[in-house]
C-alpha positions as CSV (number, residue, x, y, z in Angstrom):
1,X,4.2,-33.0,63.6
2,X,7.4,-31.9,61.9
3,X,5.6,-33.0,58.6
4,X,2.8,-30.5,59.0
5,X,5.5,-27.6,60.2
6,X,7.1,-28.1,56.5
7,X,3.7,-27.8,55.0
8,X,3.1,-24.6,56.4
9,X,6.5,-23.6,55.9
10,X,6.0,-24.0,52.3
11,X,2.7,-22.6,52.0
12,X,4.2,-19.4,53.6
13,X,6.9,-19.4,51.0
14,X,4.8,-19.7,48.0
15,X,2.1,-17.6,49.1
16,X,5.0,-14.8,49.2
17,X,6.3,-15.7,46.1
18,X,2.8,-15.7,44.2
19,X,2.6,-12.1,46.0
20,X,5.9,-11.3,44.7
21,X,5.0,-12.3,41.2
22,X,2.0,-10.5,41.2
23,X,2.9,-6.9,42.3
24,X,5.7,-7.4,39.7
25,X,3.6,-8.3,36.8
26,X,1.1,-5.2,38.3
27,X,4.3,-2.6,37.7
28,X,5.0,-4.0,34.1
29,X,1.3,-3.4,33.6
30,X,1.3,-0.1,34.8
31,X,3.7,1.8,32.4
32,X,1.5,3.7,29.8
33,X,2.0,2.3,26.9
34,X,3.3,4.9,24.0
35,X,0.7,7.1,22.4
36,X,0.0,5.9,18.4
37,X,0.2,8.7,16.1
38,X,-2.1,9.0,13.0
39,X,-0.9,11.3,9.7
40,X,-3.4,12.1,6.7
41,X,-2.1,13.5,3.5
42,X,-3.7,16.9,2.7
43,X,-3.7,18.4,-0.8
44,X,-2.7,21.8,-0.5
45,X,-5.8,22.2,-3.9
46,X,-8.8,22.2,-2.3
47,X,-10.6,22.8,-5.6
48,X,-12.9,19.9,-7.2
49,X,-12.3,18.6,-10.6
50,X,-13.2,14.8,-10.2
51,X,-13.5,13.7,-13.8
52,X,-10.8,16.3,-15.2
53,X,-8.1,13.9,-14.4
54,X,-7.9,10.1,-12.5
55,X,-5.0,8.4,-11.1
56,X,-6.7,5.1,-12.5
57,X,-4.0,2.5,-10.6
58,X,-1.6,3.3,-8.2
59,X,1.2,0.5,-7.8
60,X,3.1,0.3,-4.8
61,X,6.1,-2.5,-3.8
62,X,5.0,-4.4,-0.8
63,X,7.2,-2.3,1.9
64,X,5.0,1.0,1.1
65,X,1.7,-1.3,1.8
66,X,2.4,-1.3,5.5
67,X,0.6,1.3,7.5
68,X,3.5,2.5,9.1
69,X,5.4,5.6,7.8
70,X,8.9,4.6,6.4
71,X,12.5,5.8,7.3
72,X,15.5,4.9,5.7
73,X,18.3,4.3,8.5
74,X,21.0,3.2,5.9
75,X,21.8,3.0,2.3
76,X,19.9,-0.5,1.8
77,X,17.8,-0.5,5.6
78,X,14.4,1.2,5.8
79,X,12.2,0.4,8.8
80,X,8.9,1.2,9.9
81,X,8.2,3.9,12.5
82,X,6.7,2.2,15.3
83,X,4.1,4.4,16.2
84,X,3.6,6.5,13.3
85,X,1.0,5.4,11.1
86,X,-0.7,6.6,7.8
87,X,-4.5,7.2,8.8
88,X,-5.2,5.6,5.2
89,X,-3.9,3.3,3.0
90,X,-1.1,4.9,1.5
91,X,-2.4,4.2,-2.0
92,X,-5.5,5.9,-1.1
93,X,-3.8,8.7,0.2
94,X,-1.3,9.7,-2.7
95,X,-4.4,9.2,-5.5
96,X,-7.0,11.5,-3.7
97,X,-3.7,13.7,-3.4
98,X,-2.0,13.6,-6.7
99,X,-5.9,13.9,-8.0
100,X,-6.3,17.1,-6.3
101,X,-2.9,18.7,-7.4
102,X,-3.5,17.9,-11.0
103,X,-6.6,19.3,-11.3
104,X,-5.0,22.7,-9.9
105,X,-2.5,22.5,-12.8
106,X,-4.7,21.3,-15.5
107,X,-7.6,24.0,-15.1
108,X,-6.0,25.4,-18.4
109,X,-5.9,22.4,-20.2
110,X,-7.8,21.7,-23.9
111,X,-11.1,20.5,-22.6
112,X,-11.1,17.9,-25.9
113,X,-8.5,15.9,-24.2
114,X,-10.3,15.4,-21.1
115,X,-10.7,13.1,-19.2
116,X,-7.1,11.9,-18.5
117,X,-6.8,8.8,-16.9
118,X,-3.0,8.0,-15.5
119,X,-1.5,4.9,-14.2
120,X,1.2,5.9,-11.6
121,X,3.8,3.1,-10.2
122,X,5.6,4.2,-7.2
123,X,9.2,2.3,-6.9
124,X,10.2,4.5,-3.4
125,X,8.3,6.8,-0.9
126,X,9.9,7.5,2.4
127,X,12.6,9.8,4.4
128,X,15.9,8.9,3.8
129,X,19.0,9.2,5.8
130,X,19.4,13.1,5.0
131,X,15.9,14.5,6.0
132,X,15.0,14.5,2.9
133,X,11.7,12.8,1.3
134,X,12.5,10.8,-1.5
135,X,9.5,9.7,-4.4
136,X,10.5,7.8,-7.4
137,X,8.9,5.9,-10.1
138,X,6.8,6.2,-13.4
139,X,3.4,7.0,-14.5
140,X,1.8,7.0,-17.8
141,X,-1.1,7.8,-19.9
142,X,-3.7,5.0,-19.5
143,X,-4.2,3.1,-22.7
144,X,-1.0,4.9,-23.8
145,X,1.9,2.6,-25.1
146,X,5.4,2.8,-24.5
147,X,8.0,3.3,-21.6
148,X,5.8,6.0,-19.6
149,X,7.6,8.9,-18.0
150,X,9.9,8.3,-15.2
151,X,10.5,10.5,-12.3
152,X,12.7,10.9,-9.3
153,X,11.9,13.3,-6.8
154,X,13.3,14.3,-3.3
155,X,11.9,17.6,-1.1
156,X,13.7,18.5,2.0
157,X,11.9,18.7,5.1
158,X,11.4,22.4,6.6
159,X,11.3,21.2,10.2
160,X,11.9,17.9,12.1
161,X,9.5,15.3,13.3
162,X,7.3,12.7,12.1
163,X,4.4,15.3,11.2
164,X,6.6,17.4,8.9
165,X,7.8,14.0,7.5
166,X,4.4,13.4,6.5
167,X,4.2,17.1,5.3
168,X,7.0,16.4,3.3
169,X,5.2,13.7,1.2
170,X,2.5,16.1,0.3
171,X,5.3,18.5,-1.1
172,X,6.8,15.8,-3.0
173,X,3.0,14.9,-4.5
174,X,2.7,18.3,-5.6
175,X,5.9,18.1,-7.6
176,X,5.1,15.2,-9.1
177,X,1.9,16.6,-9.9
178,X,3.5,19.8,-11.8
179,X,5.7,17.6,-13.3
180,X,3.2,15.7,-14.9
181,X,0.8,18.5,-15.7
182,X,4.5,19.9,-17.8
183,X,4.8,16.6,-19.7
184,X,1.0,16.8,-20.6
């Protein structure tokens, strides 16, 4: 008799427990989980030119290949923000950009040279400690031989927030672009 007394015990206790468990695991469930945030990069030009100019290969290190927007959070640390993600590949994104803006400055240019075909390699393309928005690496005329040009190029940010962060890499595109368009 005392042996089936335990039993029940026991079943009693687990049975609470397994209830205790599960409304638990039920409130971890039921937090929202935070709300992902997609960015696009927007030429400011809106004009069409395709076949004036073409970025022909865009070359990005591995860290700018993530879809996550990038932050620097010390001199040598940049991480990913977590819930902040480029709608495109990022590659995508600054060649249909940088595209756009060079046609805007090249509208001018002698037609006999046309089409120009670039190769850009990006070394660096996120916010840094600072607020600011920091672009450097090299491009160069395809087929052309030599070094290239080199550039380095940081934009503040007008406001704060991952959106003007993204803004801020449209700005920086556009100066590349009119830095290019000047070397041309």
């Amino acid at each position: 008799m005392k042996y089936l007394e335990n039993t029940v015990g026991c079943r009693s206790v687990i049975a609470g427990l397994l209830v205790f468990v599960g409304i638990a695991l039920s409130a971890c469930q039921s937090r929202p989980s935070p709300e992902t945030h997609y960015y696009l990069l927007q030429a400011s030009n809106n004009e069409v030119g395709r076949g004036i100019v073409e970025i022909a290969e865009v070359k990005m290190p591995a860290y700018l290949q993530a879809a996550n927007l990038m932050m620097a959070v010390s001199d040598l640390e940049i991480r990913p923000a977590q819930y902040h993600l480029w709608s495109e590949p990022l590659q995508e994104g600054v060649r249909r950009v940088l595209e756009a803006e060079l046609v805007g400055q090249l509208k001018y240019v002698d037609k006999d040279v046309l089409p120009i075909r670039i190769d850009l390699e990006v070394e660096l393309f996120h916010v840094t400690q600072s607020g600011d928005v920091l672009l450097k690496g090299g491009w160069r005329l395809q087929g052309e031989d030599g070094q290239g040009h080199l550039f380095s190029i940081k934009t503040g940010l007008e406001g704060n927030g991952y959106a003007e962060a993204a803004r801020g890499h449209v700005r920086a595109l556009e100066l590349l672009a009119k830095a290019i368009a000047a070397d041309l």
